[in-house]
KOLLOVEX-966904 format. One record per residue (C-alpha): residue number from 1; residue in three letters; x negated, y, z. Coordinates in Angstrom, 1 decimal. Layout:
+-----+-----+--------+--------+--------+
|   k |   r |     c1 |     c2 |     c3 |
+-----+-----+--------+--------+--------+
| NUM | ALA |      X |      Y |      Z |
...
+-----+-----+--------+--------+--------+
END
This chain:
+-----+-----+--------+--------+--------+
|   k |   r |     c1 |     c2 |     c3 |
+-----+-----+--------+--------+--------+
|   1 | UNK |  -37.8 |  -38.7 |  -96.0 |
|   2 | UNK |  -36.2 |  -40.2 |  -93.3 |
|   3 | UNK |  -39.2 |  -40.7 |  -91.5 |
|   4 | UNK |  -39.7 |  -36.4 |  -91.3 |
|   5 | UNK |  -36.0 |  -35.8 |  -90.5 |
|   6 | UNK |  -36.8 |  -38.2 |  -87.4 |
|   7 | UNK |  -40.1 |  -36.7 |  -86.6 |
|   8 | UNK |  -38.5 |  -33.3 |  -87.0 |
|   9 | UNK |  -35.5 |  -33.9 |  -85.0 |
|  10 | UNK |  -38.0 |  -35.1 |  -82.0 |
|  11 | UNK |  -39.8 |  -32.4 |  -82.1 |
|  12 | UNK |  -37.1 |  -29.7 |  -82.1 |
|  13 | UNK |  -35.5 |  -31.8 |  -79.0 |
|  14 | UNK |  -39.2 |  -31.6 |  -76.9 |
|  15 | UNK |  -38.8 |  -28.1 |  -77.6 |
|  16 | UNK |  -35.1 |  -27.5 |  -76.1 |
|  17 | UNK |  -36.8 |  -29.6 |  -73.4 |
|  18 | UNK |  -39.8 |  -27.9 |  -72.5 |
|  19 | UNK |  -37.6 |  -24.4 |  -72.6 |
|  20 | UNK |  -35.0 |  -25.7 |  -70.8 |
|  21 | UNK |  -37.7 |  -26.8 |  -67.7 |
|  22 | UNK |  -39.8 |  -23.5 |  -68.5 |
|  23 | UNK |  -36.6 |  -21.4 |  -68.2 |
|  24 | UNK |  -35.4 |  -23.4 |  -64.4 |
|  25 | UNK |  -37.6 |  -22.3 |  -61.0 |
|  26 | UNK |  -36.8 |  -24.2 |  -57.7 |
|  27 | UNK |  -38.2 |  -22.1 |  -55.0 |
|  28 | UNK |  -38.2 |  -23.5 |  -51.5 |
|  29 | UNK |  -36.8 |  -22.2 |  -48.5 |
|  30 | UNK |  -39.2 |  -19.4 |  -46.8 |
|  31 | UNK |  -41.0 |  -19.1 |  -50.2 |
|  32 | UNK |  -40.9 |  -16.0 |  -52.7 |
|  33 | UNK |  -42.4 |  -16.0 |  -56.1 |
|  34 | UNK |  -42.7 |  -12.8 |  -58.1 |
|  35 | UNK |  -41.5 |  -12.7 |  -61.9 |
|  36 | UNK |  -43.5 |  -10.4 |  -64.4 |
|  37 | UNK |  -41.6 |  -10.1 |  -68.0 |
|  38 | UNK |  -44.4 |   -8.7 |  -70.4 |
|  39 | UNK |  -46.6 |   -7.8 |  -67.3 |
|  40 | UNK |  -44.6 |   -5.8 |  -65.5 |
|  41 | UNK |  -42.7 |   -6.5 |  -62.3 |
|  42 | UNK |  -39.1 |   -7.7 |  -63.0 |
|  43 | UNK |  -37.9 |   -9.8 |  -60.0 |
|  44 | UNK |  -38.7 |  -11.9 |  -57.0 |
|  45 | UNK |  -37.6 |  -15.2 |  -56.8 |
|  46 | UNK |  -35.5 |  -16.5 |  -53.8 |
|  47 | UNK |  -35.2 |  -19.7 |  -52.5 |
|  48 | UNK |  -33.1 |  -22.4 |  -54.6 |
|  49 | UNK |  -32.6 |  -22.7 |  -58.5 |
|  50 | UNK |  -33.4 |  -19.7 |  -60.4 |
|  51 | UNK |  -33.4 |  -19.1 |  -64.3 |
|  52 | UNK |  -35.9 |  -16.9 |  -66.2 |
|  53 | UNK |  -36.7 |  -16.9 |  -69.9 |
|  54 | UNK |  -39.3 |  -18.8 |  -70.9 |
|  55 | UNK |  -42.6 |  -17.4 |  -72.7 |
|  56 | UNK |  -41.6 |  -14.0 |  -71.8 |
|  57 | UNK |  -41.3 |  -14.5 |  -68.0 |
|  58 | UNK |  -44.4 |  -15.7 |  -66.2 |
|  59 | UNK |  -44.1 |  -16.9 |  -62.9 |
|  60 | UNK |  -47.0 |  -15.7 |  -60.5 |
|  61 | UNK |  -48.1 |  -17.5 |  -57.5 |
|  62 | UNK |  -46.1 |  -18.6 |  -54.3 |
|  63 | UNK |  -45.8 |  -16.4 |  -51.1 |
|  64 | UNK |  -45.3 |  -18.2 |  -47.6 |
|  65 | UNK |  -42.6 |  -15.6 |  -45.9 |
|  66 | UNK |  -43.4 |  -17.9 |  -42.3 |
|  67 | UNK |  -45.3 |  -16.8 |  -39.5 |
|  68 | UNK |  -48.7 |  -17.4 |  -39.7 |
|  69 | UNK |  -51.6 |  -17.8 |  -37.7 |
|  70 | UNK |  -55.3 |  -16.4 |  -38.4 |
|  71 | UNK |  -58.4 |  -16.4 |  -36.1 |
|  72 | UNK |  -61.0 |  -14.4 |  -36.7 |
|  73 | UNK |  -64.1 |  -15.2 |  -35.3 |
|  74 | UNK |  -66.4 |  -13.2 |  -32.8 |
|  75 | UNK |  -67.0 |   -9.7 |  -33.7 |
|  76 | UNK |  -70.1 |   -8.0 |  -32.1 |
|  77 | UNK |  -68.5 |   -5.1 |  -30.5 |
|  78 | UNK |  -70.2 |   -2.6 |  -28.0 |
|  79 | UNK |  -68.8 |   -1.3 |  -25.1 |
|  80 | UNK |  -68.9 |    2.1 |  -23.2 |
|  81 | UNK |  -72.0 |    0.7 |  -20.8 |
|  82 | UNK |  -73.9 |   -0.4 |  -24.0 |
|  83 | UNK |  -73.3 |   -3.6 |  -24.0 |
|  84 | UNK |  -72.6 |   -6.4 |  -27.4 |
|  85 | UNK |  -69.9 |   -8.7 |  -26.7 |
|  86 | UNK |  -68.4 |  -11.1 |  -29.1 |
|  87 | UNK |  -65.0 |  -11.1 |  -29.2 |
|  88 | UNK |  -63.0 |  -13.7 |  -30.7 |
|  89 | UNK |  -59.3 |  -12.7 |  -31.8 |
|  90 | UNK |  -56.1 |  -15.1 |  -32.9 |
|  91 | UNK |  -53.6 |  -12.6 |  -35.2 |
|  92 | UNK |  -49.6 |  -13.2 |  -35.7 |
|  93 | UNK |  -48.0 |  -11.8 |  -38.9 |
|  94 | UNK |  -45.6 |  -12.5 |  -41.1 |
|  95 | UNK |  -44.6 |  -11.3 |  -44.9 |
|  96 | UNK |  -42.0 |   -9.0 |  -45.1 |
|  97 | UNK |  -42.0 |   -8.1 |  -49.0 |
|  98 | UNK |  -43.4 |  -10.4 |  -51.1 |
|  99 | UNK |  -43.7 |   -7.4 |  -54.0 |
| 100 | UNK |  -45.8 |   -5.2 |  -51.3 |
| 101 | UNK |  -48.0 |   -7.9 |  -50.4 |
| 102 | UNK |  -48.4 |   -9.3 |  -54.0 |
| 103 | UNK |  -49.1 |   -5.6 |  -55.5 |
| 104 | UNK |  -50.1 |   -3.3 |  -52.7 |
| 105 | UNK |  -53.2 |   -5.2 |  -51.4 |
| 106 | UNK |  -55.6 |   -7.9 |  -53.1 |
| 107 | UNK |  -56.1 |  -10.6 |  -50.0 |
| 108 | UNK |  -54.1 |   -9.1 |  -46.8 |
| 109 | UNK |  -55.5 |  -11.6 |  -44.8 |
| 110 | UNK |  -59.1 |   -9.7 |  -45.9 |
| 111 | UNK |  -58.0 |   -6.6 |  -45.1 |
| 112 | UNK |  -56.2 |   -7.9 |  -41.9 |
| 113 | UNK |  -59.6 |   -8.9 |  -40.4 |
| 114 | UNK |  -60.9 |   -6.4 |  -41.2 |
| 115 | UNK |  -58.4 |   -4.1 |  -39.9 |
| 116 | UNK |  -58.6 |   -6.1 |  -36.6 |
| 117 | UNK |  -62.7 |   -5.6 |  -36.2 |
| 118 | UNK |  -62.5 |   -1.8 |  -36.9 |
| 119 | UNK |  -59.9 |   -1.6 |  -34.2 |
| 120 | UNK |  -61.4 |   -3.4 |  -31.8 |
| 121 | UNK |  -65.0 |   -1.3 |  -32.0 |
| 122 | UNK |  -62.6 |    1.5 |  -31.5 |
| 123 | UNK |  -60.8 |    0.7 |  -28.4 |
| 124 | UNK |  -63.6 |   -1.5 |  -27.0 |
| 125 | UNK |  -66.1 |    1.2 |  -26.9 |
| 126 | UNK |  -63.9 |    3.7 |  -24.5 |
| 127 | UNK |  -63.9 |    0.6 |  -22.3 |
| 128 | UNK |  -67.0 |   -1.0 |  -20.0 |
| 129 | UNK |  -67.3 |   -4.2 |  -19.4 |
| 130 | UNK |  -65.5 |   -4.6 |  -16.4 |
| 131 | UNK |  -62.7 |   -2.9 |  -17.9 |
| 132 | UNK |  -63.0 |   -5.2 |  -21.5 |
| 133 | UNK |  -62.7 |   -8.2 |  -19.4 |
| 134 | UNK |  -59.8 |   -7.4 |  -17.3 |
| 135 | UNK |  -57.8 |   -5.7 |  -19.7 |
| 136 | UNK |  -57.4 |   -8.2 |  -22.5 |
| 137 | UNK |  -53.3 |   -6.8 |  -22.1 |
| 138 | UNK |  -53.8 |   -3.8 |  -22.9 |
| 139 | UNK |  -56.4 |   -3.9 |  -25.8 |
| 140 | UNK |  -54.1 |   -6.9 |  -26.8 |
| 141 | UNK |  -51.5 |   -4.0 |  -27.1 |
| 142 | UNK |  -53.2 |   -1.3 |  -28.8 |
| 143 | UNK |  -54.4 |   -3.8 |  -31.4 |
| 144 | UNK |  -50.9 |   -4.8 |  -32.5 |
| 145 | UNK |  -49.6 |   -1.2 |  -32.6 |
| 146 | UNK |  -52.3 |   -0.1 |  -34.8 |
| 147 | UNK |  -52.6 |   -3.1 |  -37.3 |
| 148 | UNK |  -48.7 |   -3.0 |  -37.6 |
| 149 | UNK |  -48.7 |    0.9 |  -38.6 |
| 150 | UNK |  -51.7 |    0.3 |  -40.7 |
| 151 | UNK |  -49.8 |   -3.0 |  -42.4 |
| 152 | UNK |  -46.7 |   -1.7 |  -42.6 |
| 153 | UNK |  -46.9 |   -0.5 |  -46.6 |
| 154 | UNK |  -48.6 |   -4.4 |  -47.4 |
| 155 | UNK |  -45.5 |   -5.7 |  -46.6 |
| 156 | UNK |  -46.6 |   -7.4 |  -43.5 |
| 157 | UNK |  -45.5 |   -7.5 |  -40.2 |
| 158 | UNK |  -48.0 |   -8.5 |  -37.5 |
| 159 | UNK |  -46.2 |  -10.0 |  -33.8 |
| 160 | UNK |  -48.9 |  -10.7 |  -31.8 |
| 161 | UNK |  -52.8 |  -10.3 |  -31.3 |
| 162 | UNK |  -54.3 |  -12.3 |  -28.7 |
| 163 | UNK |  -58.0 |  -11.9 |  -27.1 |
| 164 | UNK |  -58.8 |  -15.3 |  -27.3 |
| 165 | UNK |  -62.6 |  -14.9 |  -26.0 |
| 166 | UNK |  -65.1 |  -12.5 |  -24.3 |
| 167 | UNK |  -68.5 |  -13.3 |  -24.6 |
| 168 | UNK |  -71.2 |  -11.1 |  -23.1 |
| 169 | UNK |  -74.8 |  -11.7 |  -23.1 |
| 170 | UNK |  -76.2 |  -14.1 |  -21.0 |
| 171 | UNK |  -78.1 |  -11.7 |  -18.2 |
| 172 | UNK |  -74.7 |  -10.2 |  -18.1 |
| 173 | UNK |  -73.4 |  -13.8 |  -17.3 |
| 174 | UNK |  -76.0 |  -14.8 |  -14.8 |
| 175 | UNK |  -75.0 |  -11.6 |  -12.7 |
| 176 | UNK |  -71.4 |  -12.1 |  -13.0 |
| 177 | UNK |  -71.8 |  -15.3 |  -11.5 |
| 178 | UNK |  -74.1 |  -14.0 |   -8.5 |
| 179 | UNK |  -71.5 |  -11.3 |   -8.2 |
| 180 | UNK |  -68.6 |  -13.7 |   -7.8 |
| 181 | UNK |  -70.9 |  -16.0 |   -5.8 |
| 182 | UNK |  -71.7 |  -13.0 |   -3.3 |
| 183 | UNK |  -67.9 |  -11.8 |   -3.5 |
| 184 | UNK |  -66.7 |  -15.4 |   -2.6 |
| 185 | UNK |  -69.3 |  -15.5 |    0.3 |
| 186 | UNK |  -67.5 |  -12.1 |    1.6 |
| 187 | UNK |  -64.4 |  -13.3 |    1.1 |
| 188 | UNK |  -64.8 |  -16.3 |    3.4 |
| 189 | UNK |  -66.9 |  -14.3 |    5.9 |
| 190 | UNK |  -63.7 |  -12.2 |    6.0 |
| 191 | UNK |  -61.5 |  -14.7 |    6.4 |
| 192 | UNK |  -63.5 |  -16.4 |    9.1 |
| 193 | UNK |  -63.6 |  -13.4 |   11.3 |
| 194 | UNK |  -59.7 |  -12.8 |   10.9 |
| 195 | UNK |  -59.5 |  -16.4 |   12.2 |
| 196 | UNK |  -61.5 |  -15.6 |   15.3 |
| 197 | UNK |  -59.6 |  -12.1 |   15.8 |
| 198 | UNK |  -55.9 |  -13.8 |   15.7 |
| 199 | UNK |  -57.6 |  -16.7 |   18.2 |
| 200 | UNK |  -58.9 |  -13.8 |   20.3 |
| 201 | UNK |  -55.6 |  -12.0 |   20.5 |
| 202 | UNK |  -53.6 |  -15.1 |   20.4 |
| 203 | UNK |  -56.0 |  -16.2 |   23.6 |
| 204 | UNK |  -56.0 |  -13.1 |   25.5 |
| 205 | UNK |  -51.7 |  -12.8 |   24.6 |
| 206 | UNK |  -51.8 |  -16.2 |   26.3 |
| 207 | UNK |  -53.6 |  -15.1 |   29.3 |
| 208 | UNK |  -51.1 |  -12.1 |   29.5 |
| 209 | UNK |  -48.3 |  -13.9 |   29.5 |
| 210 | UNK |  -49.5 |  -16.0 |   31.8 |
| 211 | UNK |  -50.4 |  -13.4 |   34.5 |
| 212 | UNK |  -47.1 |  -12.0 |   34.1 |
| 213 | UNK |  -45.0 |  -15.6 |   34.6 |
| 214 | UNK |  -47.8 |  -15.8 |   37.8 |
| 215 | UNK |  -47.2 |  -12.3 |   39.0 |
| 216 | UNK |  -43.6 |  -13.0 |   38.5 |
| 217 | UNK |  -43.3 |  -15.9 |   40.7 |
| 218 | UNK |  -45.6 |  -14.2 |   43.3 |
| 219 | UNK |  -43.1 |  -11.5 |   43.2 |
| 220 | UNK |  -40.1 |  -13.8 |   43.5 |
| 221 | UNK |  -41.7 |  -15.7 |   46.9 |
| 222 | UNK |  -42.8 |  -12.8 |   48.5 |
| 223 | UNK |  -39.3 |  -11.3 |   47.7 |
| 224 | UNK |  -37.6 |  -14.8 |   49.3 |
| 225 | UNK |  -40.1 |  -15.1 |   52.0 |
| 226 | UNK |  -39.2 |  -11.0 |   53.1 |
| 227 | UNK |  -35.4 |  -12.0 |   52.4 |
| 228 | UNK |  -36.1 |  -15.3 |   55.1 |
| 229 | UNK |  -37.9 |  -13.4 |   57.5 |
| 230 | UNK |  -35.2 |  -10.6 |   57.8 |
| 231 | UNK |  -32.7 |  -13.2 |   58.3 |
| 232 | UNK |  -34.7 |  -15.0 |   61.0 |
| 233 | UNK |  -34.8 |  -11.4 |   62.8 |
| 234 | UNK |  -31.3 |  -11.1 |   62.2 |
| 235 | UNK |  -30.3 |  -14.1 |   63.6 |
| 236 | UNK |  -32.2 |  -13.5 |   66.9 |
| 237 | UNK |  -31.4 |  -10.1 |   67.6 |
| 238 | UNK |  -27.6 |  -11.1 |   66.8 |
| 239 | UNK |  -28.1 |  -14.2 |   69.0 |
| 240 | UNK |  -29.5 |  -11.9 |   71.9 |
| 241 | UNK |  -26.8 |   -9.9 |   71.4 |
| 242 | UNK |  -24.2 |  -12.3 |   71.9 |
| 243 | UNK |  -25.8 |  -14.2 |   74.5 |
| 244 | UNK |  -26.4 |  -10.4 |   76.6 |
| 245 | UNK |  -30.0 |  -11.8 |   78.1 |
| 246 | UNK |  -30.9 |  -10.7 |   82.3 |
| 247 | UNK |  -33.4 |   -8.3 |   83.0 |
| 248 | UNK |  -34.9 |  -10.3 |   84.8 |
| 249 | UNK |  -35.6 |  -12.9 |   81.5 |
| 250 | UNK |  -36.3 |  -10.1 |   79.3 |
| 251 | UNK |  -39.0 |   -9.5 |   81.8 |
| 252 | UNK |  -40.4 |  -13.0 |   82.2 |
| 253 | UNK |  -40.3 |  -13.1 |   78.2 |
| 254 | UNK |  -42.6 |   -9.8 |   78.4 |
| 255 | UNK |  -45.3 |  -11.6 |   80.8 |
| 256 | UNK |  -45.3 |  -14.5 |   78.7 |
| 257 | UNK |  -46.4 |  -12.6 |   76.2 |
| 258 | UNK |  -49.3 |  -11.3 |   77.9 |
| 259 | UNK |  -51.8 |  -13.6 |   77.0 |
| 260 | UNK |  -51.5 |  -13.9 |   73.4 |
| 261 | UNK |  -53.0 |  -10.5 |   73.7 |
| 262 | UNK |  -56.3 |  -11.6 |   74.4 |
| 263 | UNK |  -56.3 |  -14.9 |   71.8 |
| 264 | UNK |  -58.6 |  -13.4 |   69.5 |
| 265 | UNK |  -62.1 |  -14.9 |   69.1 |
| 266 | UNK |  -63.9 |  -11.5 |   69.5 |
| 267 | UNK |  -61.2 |   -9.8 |   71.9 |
| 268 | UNK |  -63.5 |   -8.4 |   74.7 |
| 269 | UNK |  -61.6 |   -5.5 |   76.0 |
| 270 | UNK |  -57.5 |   -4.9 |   76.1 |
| 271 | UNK |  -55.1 |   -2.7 |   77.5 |
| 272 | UNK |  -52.5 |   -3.8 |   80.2 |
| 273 | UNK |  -49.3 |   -1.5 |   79.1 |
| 274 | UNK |  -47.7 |    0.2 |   82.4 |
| 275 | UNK |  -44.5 |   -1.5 |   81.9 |
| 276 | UNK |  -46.4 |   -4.6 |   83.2 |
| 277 | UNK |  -45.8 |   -3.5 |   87.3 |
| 278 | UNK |  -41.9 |   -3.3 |   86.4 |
| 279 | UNK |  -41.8 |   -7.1 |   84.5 |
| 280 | UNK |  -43.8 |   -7.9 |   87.9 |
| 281 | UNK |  -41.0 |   -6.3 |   90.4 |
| 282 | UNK |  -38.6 |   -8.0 |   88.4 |
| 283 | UNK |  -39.8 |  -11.9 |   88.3 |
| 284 | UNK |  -41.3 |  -11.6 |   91.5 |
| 285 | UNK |  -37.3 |  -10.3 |   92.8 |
| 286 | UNK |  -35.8 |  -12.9 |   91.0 |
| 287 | UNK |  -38.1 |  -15.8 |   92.2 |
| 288 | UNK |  -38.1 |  -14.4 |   95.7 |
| 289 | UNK |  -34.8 |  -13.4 |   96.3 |
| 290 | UNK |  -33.4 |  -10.1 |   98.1 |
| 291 | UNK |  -36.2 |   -8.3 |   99.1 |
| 292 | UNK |  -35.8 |   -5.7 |  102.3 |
| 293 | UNK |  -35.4 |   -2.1 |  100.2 |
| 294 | UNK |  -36.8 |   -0.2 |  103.6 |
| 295 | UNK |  -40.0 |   -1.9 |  103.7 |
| 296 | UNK |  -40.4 |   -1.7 |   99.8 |
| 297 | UNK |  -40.2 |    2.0 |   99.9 |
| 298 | UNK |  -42.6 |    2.0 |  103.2 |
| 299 | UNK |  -45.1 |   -0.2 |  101.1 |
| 300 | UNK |  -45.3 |    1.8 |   97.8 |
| 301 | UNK |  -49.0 |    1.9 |   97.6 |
| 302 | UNK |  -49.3 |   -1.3 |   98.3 |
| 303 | UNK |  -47.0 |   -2.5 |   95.7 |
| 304 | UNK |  -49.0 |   -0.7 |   93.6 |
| 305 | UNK |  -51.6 |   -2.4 |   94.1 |
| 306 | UNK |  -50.3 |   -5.3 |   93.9 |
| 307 | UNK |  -49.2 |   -5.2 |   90.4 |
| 308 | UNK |  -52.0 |   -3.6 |   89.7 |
| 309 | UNK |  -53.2 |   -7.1 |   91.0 |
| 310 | UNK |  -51.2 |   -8.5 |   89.1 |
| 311 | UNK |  -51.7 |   -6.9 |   85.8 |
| 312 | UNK |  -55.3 |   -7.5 |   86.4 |
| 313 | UNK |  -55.0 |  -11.8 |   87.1 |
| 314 | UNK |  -52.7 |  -12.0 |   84.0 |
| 315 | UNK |  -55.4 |  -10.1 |   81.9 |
| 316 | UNK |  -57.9 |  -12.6 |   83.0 |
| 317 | UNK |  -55.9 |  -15.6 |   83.3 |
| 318 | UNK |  -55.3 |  -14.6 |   79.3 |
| 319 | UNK |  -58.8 |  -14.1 |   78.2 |
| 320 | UNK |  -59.4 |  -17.5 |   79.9 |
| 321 | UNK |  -61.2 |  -16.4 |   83.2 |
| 322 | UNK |  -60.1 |  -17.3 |   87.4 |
| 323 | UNK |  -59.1 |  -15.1 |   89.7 |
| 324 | UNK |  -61.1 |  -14.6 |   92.7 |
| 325 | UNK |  -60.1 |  -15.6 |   96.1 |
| 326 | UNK |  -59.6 |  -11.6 |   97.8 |
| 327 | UNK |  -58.2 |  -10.5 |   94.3 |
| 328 | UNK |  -55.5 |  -13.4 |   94.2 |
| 329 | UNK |  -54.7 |  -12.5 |   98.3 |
| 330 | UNK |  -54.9 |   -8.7 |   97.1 |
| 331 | UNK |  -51.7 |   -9.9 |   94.5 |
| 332 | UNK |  -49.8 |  -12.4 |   96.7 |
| 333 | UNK |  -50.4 |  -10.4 |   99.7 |
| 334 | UNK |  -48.6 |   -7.2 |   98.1 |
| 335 | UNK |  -45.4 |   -8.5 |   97.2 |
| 336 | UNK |  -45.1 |  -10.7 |  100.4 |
| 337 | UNK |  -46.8 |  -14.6 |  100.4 |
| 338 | UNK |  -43.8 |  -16.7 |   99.1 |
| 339 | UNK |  -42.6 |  -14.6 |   96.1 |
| 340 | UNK |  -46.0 |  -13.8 |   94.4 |
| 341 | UNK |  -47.8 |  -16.6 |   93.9 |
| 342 | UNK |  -44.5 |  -18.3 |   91.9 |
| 343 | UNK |  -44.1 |  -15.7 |   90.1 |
| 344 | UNK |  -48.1 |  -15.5 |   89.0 |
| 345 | UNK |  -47.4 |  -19.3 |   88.5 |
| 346 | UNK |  -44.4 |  -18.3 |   86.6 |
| 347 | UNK |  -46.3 |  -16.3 |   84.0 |
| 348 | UNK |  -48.8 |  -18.5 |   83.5 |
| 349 | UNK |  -51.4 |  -16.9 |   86.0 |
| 350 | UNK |  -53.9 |  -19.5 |   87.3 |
| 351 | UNK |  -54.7 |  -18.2 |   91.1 |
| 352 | UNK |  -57.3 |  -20.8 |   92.4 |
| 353 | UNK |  -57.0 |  -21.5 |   95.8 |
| 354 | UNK |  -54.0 |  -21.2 |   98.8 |
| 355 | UNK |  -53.0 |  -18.0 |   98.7 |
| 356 | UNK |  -51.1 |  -16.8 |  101.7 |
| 357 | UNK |  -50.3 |  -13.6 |  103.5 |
| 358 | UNK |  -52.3 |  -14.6 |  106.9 |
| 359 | UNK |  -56.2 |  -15.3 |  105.5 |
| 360 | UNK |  -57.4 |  -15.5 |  102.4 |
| 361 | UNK |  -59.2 |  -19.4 |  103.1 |
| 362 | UNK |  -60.3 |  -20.9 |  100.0 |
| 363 | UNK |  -62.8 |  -22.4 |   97.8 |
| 364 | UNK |  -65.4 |  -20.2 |   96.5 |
| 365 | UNK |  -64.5 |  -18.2 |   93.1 |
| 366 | UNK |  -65.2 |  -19.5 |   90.0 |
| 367 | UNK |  -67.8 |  -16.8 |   88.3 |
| 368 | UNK |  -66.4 |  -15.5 |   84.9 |
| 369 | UNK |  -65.6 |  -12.6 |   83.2 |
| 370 | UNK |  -62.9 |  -10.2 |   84.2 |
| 371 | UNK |  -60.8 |   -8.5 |   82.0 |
| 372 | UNK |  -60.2 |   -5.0 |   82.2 |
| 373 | UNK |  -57.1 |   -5.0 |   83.8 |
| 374 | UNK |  -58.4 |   -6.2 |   87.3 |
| 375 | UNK |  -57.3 |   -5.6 |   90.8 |
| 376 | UNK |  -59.2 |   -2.9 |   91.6 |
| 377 | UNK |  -58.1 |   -0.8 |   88.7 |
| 378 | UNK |  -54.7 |   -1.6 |   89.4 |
| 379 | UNK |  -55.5 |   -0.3 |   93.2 |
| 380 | UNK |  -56.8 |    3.3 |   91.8 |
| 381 | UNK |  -54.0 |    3.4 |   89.4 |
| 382 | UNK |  -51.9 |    3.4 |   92.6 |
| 383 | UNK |  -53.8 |    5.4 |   94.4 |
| 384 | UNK |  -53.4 |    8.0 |   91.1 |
| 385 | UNK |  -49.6 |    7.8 |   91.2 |
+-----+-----+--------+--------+--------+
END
């Protein structure tokens, strides 16, 4: 008898104990369970301790209510150009309501899949390849706005769906590669002809500038040497100026000038100016003194031709010829036979032989060329006045 009570008495406590532990529920954090009381729907377990009644409440399986991750492998899809591609997607979703995605759907990670190939077929095929390949944001885009709408009533929410490969056939591959190959060729050709265009203008800017600084300096001499050269003038013409200069110098000054005329290398013919009989009066006057004003004016032709004379031994004293003997006595003889030959000396006339008014003794001329300006000439411009 005793033996029953205690056999009874451990049975009815296994009892209390397997209802008490059937009634309690600890659910996780980020977990959901659904509760079904007689096969129906009666609650949704959150996380922690929860109590239900035991043999009447069954308990059904646990929902994750984390973000999850899904990848789907490569779909043959075709694209606008008929082409197959396998395209390999990663999916981001997340449950929402656990009594939607228990009871609306039967695997949502099924339908999910398949959601996300009938999608891609459908925005893939308005694309070519080109287009597939370069727009992976945009198809990435369209996928999630559709599978979201279309997940909505499971209870799930989907974040993110990510292209994670593109893989076209391999012909398309081989000419994908020659085109990048040929693209990167262009590229560099490109580049290496903008390097010699910016060398080029980079060069011929250098050049410019160059020119410019040269022309620029050239500039600044001439201007310095024009500024120099009008100063030198300045000076002298103040310094003759001041000084007031005789005639008679001024006129010595005008013979000496005489034979640079005729300095030239290929100088065969010149012109004596007329002034060149007055210059004569003058430095023959002041190296002869006071001459006698009556027998001047008595003489004229033959002061005539006597500078004339003159005129015509300076021309050839200049172009580097002698005078001869009766042109020299035709000069000296003129102007008188004391006051001539200094001032022929004086210019820088070379008369060869004695020259004096009486005879015209002397050595034989020296054959050379005359200038134009002879004796002669200087007698028939006489003769003309």
């Amino acid at each position: 008898m005793v033996i029953a009570e205690i056999i009874i008495a451990a049975v009815v406590a296994l009892i209390v104990l397997l209802t008490v532990m059937r009634s309690v529920r600890i659910i996780p954090q980020a977990r959901a369970r659904n509760v079904e009381r007689f096969g129906r729907y009666r609650k949704t377990l959150e996380p922690g301790m929860n109590f239900i009644i035991p043999f009447v409440d069954r308990v059904k399986s646990q929902i994750d209510l984390r973000e999850q991750v899904v990848s789907f492998k490569g779909a043959p899809v075709i694209t606008e150009d008929n082409l197959v591609v396998l395209i390999d997607t990663v999916l981001f979703f997340q449950v929402t309501d656990p009594k939607a995605a228990d009871y609306e759907i039967v695997d949502y990670i099924q339908a999910i899949e398949q959601l996300t190939a009938t999608m891609l077929r459908s925005v893939i095929g308005s694309m070519d390849l080109e287009q597939t390949l370069t727009s992976r944001d945009k198809i990435n885009t369209l996928l999630r706005g559709v599978l979201d709408d279309a997940s909505g009533k499971w209870g799930i929410r989907v974040t993110r769906v990510e292209i994670k490969a593109i893989d076209p056939p391999k012909s398309v591959k081989d000419a994908m590669e020659k085109q990048m190959r040929a693209e990167r060729e262009k590229r560099a050709a490109i580049l290496t002809a903008e390097g010699l265009r910016q060398a080029a203008i980079l060069t011929a800017d250098g050049e410019k500038q160059s020119k410019i600084l040269r022309a620029e300096g050239d500039k600044q001499s001439s201007i310095l040497r024009a500024e120099g050269e009008a100063q030198a003038i300045g000076s002298v013409f103040q310094s003759i100026h001041q000084n007031d200069p005789d005639p008679k110098l001024l006129a010595y000054q005008y013979l000496q000038t005489l034979p640079q005329l005729a300095q030239g290398a290929g100088n065969t013919f010149w012109v004596i100016p007329s002034e060149v009989t007055t210059a004569l009066k003058a430095v023959t006057s002041a190296f002869g003194g006071k001459q006698d004003e009556e027998s001047a004016a008595g003489s004229s032709r033959g002061a005539g031709a006597a500078a004339g004379a003159a005129a015509g031994a300076a021309g050839a004293a200049a172009a580097g010829a002698a005078l001869p003997v009766d042109q020299g006595e035709a000069a000296a003889g003129a102007v008188g036979s004391e006051a001539a030959p200094a001032a022929l000396a004086a210019a820088g006339i070379a008369v060869p032989g004695p020259l004096n008014a009486g005879n015209g003794a002397a050595a034989p001329p020296i054959p050379g060329e005359v200038g134009p300006g002879s004796g002669q000439e200087g007698d028939q411009d006489s003769d003309q006045h």
